[in-house]
C-alpha positions as CSV (number, residue, x, y, z in Angstrom):
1,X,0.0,0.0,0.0
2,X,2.9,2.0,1.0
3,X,4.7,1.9,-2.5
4,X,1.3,2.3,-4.2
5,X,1.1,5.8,-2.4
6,X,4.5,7.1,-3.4
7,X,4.3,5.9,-6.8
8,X,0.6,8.1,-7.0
9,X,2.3,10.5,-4.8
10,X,5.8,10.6,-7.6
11,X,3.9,10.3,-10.6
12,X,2.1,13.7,-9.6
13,X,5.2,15.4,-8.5
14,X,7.3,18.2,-9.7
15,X,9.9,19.8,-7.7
16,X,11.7,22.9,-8.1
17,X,14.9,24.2,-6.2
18,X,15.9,27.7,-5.7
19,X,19.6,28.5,-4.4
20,X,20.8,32.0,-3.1
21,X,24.1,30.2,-2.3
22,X,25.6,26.9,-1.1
23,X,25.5,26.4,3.0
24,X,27.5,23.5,4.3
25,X,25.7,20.8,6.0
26,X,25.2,21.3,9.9
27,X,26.5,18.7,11.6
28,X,25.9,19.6,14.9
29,X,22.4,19.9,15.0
30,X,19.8,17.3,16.2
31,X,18.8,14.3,14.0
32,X,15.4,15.1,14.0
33,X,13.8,16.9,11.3
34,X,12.6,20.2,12.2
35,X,9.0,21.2,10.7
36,X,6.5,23.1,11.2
37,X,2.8,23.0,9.0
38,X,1.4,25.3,7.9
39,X,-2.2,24.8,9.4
40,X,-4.1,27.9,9.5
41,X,-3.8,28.6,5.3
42,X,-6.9,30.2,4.0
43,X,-6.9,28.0,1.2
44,X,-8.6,29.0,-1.9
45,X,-8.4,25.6,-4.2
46,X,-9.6,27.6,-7.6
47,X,-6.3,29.7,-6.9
48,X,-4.3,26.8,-6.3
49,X,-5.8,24.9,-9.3
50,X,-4.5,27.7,-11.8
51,X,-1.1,26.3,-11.0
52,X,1.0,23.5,-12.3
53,X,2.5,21.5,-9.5
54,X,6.2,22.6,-11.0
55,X,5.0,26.2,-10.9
56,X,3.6,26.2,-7.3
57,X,6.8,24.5,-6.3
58,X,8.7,27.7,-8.0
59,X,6.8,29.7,-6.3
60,X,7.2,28.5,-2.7
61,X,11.1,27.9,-3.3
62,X,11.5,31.4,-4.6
63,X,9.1,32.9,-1.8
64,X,10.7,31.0,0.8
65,X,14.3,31.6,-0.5
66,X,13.6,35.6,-0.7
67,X,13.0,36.0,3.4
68,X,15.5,37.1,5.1
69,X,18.5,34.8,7.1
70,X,17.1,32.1,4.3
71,X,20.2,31.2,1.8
72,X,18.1,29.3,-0.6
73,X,15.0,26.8,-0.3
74,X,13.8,23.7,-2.5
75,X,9.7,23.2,-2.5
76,X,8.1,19.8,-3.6
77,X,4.5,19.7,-4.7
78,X,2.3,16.6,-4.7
79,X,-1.2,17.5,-5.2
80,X,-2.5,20.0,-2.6
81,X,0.3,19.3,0.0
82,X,3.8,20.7,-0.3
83,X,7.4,19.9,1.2
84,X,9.4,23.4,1.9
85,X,13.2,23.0,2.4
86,X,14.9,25.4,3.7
87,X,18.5,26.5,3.6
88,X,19.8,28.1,6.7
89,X,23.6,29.2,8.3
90,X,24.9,26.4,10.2
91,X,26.2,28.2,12.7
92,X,22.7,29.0,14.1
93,X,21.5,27.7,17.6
94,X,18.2,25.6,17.1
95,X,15.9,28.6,18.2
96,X,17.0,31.1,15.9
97,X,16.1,28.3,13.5
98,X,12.8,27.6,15.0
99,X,12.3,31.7,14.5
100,X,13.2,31.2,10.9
101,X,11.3,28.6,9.9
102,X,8.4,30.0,11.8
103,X,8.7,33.4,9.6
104,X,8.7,31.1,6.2
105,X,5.4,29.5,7.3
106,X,4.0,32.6,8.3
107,X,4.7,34.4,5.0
108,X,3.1,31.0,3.5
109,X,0.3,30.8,5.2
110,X,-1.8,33.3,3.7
111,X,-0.4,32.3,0.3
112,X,-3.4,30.2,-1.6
113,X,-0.2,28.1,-2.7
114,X,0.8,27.5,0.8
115,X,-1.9,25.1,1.6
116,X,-0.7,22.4,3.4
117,X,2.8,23.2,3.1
118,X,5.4,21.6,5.7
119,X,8.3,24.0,6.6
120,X,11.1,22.0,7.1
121,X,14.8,23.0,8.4
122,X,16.6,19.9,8.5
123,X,19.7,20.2,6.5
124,X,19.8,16.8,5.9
125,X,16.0,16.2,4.6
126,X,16.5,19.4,2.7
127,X,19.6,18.1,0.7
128,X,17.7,14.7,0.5
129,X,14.8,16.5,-1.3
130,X,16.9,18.1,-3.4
131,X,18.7,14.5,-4.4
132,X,15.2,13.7,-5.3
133,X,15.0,16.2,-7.8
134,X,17.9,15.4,-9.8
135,X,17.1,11.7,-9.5
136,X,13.9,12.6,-11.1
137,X,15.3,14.8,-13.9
138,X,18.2,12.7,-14.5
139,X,15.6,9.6,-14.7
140,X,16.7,7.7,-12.2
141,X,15.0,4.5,-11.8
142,X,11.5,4.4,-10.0
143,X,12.5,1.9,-7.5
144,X,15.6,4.3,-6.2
145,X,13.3,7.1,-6.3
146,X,10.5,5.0,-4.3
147,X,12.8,4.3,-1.7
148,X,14.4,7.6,-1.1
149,X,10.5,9.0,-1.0
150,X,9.7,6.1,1.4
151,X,12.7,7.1,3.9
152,X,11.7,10.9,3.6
153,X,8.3,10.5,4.3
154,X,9.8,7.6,7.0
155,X,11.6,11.2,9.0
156,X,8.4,13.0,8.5
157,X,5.8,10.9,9.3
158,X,6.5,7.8,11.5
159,X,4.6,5.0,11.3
160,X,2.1,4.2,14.1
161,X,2.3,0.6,15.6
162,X,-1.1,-0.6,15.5
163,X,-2.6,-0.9,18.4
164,X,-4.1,-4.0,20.1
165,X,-7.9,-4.3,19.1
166,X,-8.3,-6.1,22.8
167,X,-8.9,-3.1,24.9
168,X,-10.6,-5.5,27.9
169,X,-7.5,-6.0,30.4
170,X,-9.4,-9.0,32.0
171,X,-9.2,-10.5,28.6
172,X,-5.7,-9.9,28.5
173,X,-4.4,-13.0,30.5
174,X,-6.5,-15.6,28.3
175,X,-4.3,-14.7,25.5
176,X,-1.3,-16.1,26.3
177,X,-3.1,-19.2,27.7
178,X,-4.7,-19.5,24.9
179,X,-1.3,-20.3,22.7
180,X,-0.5,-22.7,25.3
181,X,-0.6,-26.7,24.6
182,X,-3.6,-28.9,26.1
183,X,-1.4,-30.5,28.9
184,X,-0.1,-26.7,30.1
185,X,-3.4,-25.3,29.9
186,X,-4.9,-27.6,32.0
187,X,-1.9,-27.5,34.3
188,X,-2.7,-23.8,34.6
189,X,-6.2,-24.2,35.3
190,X,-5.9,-26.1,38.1
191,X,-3.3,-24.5,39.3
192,X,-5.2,-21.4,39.4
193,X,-9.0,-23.0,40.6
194,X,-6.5,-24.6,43.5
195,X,-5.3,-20.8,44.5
196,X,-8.9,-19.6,44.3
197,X,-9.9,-22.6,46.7
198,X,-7.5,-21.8,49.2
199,X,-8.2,-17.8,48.8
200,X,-12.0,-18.6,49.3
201,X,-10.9,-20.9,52.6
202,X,-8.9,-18.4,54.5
203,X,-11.5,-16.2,53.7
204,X,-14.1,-18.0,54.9
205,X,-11.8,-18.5,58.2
């Protein structure tokens, strides 16, 4: 279902990047993407309609990469929702980043093209979306592409474990009883009607 998504989601995607200049990678900041969506858009979908997916992504790379303290931003349109990279100095502390990205979705989020956009600051998702783009123009092959997508998406949006349908905690201990052989079980039973005997005797004392 997974790769069915992305291969929708890449056959309906156009990227664009837009580069100011060339920032080195920060190493020192935290592994975890830093993002922020854009929520509160007043989104006007016959605006965003008269748009090509490549020309929306122009538009929010070039917006993005015009604000000030932002050396250059990539934008990747699927559809209605959009991925907004942004190039930063490395040498900035995680809240003046925080302020940063916070201005770019605030300039967005007004924007009909800014519907649904995710800000993100992470130099190493940016540069990752930006691989994508050359992949994509240098026809790459699908599955490469697939699985790049799949590990973005992956930092973005983590998978949720399932969660047990069995929300009655008496049921829980039949379970594993349940999986046991005949011989155990019935071990267990009596092991456990023998306990309740001798609960219900001192009671009873």
């Amino acid at each position: 279902m997974k790769n069915l998504l992305l291969t929708l989601i890449l056959i309906s995607m156009l990227t664009a990047c837009t580069q100011k200049q060339t920032t080195p990678e920060n190493k020192n900041m935290n592994d975890m993407p830093q993002t922020m969506s854009v929520k509160d858009s007043h989104i006007n979908m016959a605006d965003i309609r008269q748009y090509t997916d490549e020309e929306r992504a122009n538009y929010l790379a070039n917006l993005a990469g015009s604000l000030p303290n932002v050396n250059g931003a990539t934008a990747v349109v699927f559809g209605t929702l959009a991925l907004v990279g942004i190039d930063v100095d490395k040498d900035l502390d995680r809240s003046r980043v925080g302020t940063i990205k916070y201005s770019v979705a605030e300039s967005i989020k007004n924007d009909p093209q800014g519907a649904g956009a995710i800000v993100i600051a992470d130099p190493d998702l940016t540069g990752r979306i930006k691989a994508v783009q050359q992949d994509i123009e240098a026809g790459k092959p699908l599955q490469g592409i697939m699985n790049e997508l799949s590990a973005i998406i992956g930092r973005l949006i983590p998978e949720v474990p399932q969660m047990n349908e069995n929300h009655n905690p008496q049921e829980a201990p039949e379970k594993p009883k349940q999986e046991m052989d005949p011989a155990s079980r019935n071990e267990l039973d009596k092991e456990q009607q023998d306990q309740s005997n001798d609960h219900m005797h001192k009671s009873s004392e």
